[in-house]
C-alpha positions, 0 to 999 in steps of 0.5 A, spaced: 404 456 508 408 456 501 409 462 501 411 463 508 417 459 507 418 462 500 418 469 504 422 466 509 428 463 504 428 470 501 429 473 508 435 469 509 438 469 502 437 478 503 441 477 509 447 474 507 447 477 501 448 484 505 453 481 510 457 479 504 457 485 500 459 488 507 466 483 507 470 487 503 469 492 507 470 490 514 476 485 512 480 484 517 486 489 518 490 486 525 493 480 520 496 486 514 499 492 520 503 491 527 504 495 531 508 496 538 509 503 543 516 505 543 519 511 549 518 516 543 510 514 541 507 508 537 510 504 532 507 502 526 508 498 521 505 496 514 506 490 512 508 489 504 505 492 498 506 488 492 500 490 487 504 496 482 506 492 476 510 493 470 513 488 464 520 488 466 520 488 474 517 486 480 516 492 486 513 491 492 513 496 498 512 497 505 510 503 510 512 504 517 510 511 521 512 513 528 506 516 531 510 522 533 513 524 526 510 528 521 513 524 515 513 516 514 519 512 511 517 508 504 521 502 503 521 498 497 525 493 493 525 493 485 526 486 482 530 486 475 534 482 470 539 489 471 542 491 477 538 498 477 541 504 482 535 508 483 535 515 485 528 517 487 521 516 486 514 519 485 508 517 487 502 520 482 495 521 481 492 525 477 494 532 478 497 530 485 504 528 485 510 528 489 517 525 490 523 524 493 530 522 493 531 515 495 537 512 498 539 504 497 539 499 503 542 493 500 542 490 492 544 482 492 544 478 487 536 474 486 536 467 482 537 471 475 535 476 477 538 483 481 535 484 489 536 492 491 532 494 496 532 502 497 528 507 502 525 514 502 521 518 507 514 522 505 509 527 509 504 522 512 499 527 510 501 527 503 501 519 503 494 519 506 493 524 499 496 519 495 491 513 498 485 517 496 480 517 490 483 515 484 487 510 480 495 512 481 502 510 478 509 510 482 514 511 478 522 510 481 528 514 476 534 511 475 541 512 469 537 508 466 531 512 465 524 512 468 520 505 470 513 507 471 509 501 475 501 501 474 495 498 478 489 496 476 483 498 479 480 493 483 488 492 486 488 499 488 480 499 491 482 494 496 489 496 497 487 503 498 481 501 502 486 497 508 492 502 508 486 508 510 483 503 515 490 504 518 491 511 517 483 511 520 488 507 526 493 511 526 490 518 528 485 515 532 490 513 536 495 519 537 
């Protein structure tokens, strides 16, 4: 009869333990994306990334991709002490790398800080590259030089995870 019970409790313990380790996986996505049909296909948005970290500034980033394009636009915003005019951006990892020129939104005044908000456009399918096996950097240029932002590897698992679910949604979809 112990060991009845003993096996039972290792039974139920066995099961959450699978269904935990699941949940990283199966975390709900409706809640980090939108989406709306348009005349012109389906419009999806990926809400904002902020993940990319360096000493000096803050970054975040967002997607958005018409189902009927070939390419999707990258907005971003760079948070600095400095008013910085950034004129392109990359995206790199490992021997993958890619750039493009990158045009200004707006800059506004943030506290103490400067606010400038900018955009670009990339071929999906390089982005779907970029979302793949391996620890990337972005890197945005400016006058000033270059302003390298990492992502540390547990960030970039759960960040890449999503935004290929996504994807995953979007072709699914077309």
């Amino acid at each position: 009869m112990v060991n009845n019970s003993k096996q039972a409790i290792v039974r139920v313990l066995a099961l959450l333990l699978v269904l935990f380790s699941f949940s990283g996986y199966s975390q709900k996505i409706s809640k980090h994306y939108s989406s709306a049909h348009q005349q012109n296909g389906t419009l999806y948005f990926i809400f904002e990334q902020n993940d990319f970290r360096n000493s000096n500034s803050d970054f975040k980033y967002d997607l958005t991709y018409l189902s009927t394009a070939d390419s999707a636009t990258l907005n971003f915003s760079i948070i600095d002490k400095a008013n910085v005019e950034i004129d392109s951006i990359s995206l790199v990892k490992d021997s993958f790398h890619i750039s493009n020129k990158s045009e200004r939104i707006f800059i506004e005044p943030k506290k103490s800080k400067w606010h400038g908000r900018f955009t670009t456009k990339f071929l999906f399918s390089d982005l779907e590259k970029f979302y793949g096996e391996g620890l990337p950097k972005i890197i945005l240029y400016s006058k000033k030089g270059e302003m390298v932002f990492t992502i540390n590897k547990g960030a970039w698992k759960n960040q890449s995870e999503l935004v290929n679910k996504i994807f995953m949604v979007i072709k699914y979809n077309k």
